[in-house]
N, C-alpha and C positions, 0 to 999 in steps of 0.2 A: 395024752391023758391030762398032763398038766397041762397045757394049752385050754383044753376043754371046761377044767375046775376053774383056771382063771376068767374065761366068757360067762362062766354061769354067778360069778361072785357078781359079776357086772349087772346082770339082770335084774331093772327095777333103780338101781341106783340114781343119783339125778347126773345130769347130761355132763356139766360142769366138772363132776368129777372126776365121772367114766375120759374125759377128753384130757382132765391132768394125769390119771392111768397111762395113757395110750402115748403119753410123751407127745401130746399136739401141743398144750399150752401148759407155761407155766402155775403155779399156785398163783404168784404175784399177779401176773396178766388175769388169770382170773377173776380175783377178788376185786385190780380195778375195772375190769370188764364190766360187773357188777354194778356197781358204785355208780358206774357214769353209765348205764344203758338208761332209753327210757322205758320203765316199767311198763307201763302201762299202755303201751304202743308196741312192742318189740319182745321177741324171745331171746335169750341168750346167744342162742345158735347163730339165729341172724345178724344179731350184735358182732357177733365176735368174725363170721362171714366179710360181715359189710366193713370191719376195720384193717381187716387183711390178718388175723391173725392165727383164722384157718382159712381151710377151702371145700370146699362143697362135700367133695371127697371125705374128709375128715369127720364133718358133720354126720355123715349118712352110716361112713365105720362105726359112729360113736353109737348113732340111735339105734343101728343094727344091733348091739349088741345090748344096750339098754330095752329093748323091745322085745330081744329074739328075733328079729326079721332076714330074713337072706338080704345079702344088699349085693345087686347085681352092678360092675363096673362098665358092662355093653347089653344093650336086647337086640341088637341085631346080628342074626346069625345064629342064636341058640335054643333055636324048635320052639319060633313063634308058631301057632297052629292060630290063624283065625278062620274062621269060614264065614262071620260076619260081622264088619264093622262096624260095632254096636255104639259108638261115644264121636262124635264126629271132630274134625279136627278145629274145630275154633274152640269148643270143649275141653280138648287134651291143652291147647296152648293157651285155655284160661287159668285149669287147675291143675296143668303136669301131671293128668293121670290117665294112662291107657291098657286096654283090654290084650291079655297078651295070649288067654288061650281060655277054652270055652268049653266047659265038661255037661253033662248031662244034671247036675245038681251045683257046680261051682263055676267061677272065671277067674281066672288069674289077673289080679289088677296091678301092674307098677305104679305105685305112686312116689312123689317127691316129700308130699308130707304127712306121713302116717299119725298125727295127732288132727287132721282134719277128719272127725270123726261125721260129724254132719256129710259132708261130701263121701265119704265110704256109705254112709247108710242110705243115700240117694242110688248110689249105683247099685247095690243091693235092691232099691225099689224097682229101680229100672230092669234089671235083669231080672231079678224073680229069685236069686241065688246064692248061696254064699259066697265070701271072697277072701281067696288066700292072696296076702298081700305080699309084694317085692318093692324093693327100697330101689330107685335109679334115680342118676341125674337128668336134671331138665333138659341139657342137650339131648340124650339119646333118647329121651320120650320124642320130644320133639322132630328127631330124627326119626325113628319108628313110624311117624302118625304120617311125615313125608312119602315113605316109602310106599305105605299102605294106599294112600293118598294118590299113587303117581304121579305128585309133584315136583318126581326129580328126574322123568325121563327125559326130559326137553332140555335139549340145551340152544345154546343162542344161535347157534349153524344149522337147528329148525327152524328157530322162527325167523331167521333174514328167509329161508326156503322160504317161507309159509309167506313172507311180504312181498317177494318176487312172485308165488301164484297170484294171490290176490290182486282180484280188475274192482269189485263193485266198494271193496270196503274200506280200500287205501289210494289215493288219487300217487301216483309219484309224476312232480313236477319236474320241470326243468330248470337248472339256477338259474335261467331268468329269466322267469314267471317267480319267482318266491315271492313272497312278501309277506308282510309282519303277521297278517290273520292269517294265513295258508299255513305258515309256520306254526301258529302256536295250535293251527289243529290238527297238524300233520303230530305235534309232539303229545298232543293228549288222545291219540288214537292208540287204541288198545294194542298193534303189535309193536308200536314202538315205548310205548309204557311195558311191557313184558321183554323186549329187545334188551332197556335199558336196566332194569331188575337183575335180570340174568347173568350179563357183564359182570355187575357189586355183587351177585349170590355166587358166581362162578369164582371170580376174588380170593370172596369169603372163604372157601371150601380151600382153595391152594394156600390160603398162609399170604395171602398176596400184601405187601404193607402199601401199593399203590396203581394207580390206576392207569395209565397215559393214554389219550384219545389223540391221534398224531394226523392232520388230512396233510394229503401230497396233493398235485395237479391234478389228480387219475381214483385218488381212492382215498380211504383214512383206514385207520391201522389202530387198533386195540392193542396194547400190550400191560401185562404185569410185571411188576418187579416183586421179583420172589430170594430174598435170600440175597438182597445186593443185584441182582442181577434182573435184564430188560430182555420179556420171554413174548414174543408175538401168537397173540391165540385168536384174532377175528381180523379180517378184513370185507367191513360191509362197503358197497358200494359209493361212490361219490355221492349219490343224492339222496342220503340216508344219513350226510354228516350233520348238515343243521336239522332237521325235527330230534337229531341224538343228544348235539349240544343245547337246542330248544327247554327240551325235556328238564338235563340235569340243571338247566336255569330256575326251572320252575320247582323242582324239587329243594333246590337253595335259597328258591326267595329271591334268585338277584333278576336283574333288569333285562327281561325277553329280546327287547327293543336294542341295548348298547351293545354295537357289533367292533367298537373300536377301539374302547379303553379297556383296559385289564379290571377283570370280577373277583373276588374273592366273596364264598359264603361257604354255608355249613351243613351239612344232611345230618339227623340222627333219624338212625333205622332199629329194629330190633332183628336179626338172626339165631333162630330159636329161641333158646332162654339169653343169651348177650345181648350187650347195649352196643350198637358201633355207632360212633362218631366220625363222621365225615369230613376233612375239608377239604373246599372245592375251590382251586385255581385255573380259570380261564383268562387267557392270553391270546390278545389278534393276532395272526400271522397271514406271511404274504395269500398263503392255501385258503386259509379260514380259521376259524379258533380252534385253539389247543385248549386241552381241557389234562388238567394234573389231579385225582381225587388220594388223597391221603386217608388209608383207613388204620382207624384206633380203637382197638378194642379193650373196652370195660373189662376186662375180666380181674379179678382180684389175683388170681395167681399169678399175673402178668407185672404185677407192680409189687414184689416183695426181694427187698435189697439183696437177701442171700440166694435169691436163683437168677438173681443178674449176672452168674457166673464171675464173678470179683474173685480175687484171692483172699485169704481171711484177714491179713496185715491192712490190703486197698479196703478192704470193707471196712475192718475198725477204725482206719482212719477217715472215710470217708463219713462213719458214722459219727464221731467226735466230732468232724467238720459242722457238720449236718447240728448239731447240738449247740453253735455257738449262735447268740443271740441277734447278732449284727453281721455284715459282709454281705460278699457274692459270690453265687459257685458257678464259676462258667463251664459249659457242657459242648464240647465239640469234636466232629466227626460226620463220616462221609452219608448219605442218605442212606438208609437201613441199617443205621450200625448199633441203633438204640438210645440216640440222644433224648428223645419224647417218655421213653418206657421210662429210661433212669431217672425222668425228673418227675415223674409221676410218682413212681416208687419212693422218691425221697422226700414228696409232699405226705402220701400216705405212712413214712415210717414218723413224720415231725406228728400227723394227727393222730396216732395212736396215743390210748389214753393213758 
């Protein structure tokens, strides 16, 4: 009951306070939050999002209860009913907003941002009906619109199937016939552009922090590193290695052509609502090129010192380090152990305002 009198005190209040209530930000952080956001470009929410000093999560508790809205933590799994996918998917992954269930007078719409009131009143037009609104994050919209979508049945152990049936739409060469044009349209043919997607979204989906593309005499070898650790999940065929390395040249910018010095370049992709950043190292070997793709994820919660798991003594000290005008903070340890996150994290706590 008290729980209940405290949510309703909240109703209507402005956001900033409801999120000093709720023990996300301080009073301080607020007021400089304030001070240094630009007005006139940015909401609060976002501001304080984009500084790291909440998380999306935080944001949608606060409006939830500001609003009165349910805020749903997952929409998969909890009696989506649709019988027609009314909002199509470039739609939901422009405005993070999808149709979760469909009445005879109303729809249930999840959206991300319940003060875009123009975009609710369109889908109101669209549909003919009114709309009981639910609060979710971008990824699980995004994930949802997937499903509906069956964008996620396929994995990459279809499509090498699907390039081994194929005779009229995929020529497979022999290594030697290749040559530099054969290659670069063996890499812009639609299943090895889908081939090579699938690899990064399959990644993506495990937590993967990397990529290793590894060819032997006989075959090349796909594996993740998950957790410290080199997990083998695709072995496509031997003449399937260059249009693969082809490919991720072309996605990095670097040079089709140089099959002998060592590449280094960069991918940025979006997966769902995250930004991932790519780097891509390519290395000749005696086989053919090794290809190492390092993935970085943008997320804000990823880059905030106190879930770096530190002890509180490492953290205060690290944090006081962190505060002195001049020096250097060397950061070392073995591949996945979080040398990148931590130093990201520590740029992000020097630019808070």
């Amino acid at each position: 009951m008290e729980k209940l009198l405290a949510e309703k005190t909240l109703l209507g209040k402005k956001l900033g306070e409801i999120l000093v209530s709720l023990g996300k930000i301080s009073q301080e952080q607020l007021e400089r939050a304030i001070l240094a956001r630009p007005k006139d470009r940015m909401r609060i929410g976002e501001y304080l999002i984009q500084k790291g000093l909440i998380e999306e999560d935080d944001l949608l508790e606060a409006l939830s209860k500001q609003l009165g809205l349910e805020y749903r933590k997952t929409l998969i799994g909890t009696g989506t009913n649709i019988e027609s996918f009314t909002l199509s998917r470039q739609f939901v992954k422009k405005f993070y907003a999808i149709i979760l269930k469909e009445g005879e007078d109303f729809v249930e719409l999840a959206l991300n941002d319940p003060l875009n009131i123009e975009l609710i009143e369109n889908i109101k037009s669209l549909t003919g009906k009114k709309t009981h609104l639910v609060l979710a994050k971008k990824i699980e919209i995004i994930k949802l619109a997937d499903i509906l979508a069956g964008e996620s049945a396929e994995s990459a152990d279809d499509v090498l199937e699907d390039l081994d049936e194929e005779v009229d739409g995929f020529q497979v060469l022999s290594e030697e016939s290749l040559s530099e044009p054969d290659v670069l349209d063996m890499a812009n043919e639609a299943p090895i552009i889908k081939l090579v997607n699938l690899i990064i979204t399959e990644a993506l989906k495990q937590r993967a922090s990397d990529i290793h593309i590894e060819p032997s005499e006989h075959s090349v070898t796909v594996r993740y590193r998950i957790d410290g650790m080199l997990h083998t999940v695709l072995n496509p065929p031997k003449r399937y290695q260059q249009p693969i390395v082809s490919r991720i040249k072309i996605m990095a910018n670097l040079n089709i052509a140089e099959n002998r010095l060592p590449q280094d370049g960069r991918i940025k992709v979006k997966y769902g609502a995250s930004d991932i950043d790519i780097r891509v190292s390519i290395v000749p070997s005696v086989a053919g090129e090794r290809v190492v793709m390092r993935l970085l994820r943008k997320e804000a919660s990823s880059y905030q010192l106190e879930k770096l798991g530190m002890n509180k003594n490492i953290l205060n000290d690290f944090r006081e380090t962190l505060s002195i005008p001049h020096g250097i903070i060397i950061v070392s340890g073995p591949t996945g152990s979080g040398k990148t996150t931590t130093l990201y994290a520590a740029i992000r706590e020097i630019n808070t305002p």
